[in-house]
N, C-alpha and C positions, 0 to 999 in steps of 0.2 A: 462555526458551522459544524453538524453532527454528520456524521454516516452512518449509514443505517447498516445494523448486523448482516453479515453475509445469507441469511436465510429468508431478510423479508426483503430480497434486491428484487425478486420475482411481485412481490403485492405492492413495492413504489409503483407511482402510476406513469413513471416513464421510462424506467426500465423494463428486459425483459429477463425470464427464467436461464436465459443463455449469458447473460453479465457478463463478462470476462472477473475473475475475482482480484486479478492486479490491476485492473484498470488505471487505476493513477497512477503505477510506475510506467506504464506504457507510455499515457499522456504526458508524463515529466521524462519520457524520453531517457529514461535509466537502463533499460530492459528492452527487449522486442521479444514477439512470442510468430511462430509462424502459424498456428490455430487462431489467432487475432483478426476480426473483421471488423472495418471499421463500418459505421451507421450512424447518418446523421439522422436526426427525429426533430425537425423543427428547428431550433437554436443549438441543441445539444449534439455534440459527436459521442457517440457510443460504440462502446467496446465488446462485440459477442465472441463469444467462441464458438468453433464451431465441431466442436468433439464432444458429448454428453460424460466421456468417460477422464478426459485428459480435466472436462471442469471441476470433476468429481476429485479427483489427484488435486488438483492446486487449491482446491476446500481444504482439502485434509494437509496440507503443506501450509497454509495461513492459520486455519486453527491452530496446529503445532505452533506454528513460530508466533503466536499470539499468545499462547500458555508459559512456552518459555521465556519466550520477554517480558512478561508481565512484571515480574517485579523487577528489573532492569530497567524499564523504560518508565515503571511507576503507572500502569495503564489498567481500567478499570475491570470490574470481573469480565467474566467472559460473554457474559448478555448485552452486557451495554457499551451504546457504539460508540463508536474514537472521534475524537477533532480531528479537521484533515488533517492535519501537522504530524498527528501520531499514525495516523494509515498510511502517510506516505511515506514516515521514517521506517514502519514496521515492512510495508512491502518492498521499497527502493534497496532500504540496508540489509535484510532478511534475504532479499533477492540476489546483493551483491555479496551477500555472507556464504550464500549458499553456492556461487559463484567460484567463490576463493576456495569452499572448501572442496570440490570436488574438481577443481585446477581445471576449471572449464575455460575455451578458449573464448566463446561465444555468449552473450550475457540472453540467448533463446531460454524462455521461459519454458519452454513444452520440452525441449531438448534435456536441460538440465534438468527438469523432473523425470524424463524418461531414463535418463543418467546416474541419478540417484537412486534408482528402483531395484536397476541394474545393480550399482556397486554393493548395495546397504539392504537390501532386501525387502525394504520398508523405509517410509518417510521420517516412522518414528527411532529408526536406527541411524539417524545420519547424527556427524559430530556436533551436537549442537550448541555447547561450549562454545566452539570456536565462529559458528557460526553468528551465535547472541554478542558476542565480543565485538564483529563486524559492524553489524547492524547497531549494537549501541554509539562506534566509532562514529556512525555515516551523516553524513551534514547537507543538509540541501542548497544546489547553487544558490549563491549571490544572483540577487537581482539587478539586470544592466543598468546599470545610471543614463539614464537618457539627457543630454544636455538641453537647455532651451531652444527652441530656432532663434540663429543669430550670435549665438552666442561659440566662442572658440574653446574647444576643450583643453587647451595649453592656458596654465594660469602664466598670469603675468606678475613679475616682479622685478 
């Protein structure tokens, strides 16, 4: 399954202009952001935020960290969209790179962008070396083995 570029999240016809741009680190529960609202729409829980300016900052922090992971992660030019596998490796690990690098206590996504703006002056100043390092390390949980009904999770021998 594809995701669609961060710029036509507004023209899907089930999202809206306010997206959240991390959304699936939020959803896999990596991250929390306190600009984060959640909206269900039918079957779907969606993610807005609710800052024009804070969504404006987390564009330009995923496009960075999409440019420089590219060839690290092996990921397509910059028009064309990711497999989920790769959006959530880029935002979860990117997120927790950015995390370590600014020895944040808290994994708030609006926090540590306002934190980094702070220390670095710009998005595009933060270490990002260190942080591509991260994010190539980051592995997504194991999925729970569900046993049968009836059946004992202690093997027998």
């Amino acid at each position: 399954m594809n995701d669609e570029p961060a710029d036509s999240a507004a023209s899907s016809c089930c999202e809206s202009a306010s997206a959240c741009v991390f959304a699936k680190a939020l959803h896999a529960r990596a991250v929390r952001c306190e600009l984060a609202q959640r909206r269900a729409i039918a079957e779907r829980d969606l993610i807005e935020c609710t800052s024009p300016v804070a969504r404006i900052n987390c564009q330009t922090l995923s496009r960075i960290a999409r440019e420089r992971a590219r060839f690290t992660l092996k990921l397509p030019r910059s028009e064309a969209p990711l497999m989920h596998a790769q959006a959530l490796r880029l935002q979860c690990g990117g997120l927790l790179g950015l995390q370590q690098a600014l020895q944040s206590a808290e994994p708030d996504v609006h926090r540590m962008v306002v934190l980094a703006l702070e220390r670095h002056g710009s998005l595009v100043a933060l270490p990002w070396d260190a942080i591509v390092a991260a994010l190539a390390q980051w592995q997504p949980r194991k999925p729970r083995r569900l046993d049968p009904p009836g059946s004992t999770s202690r093997s027998r021998g």
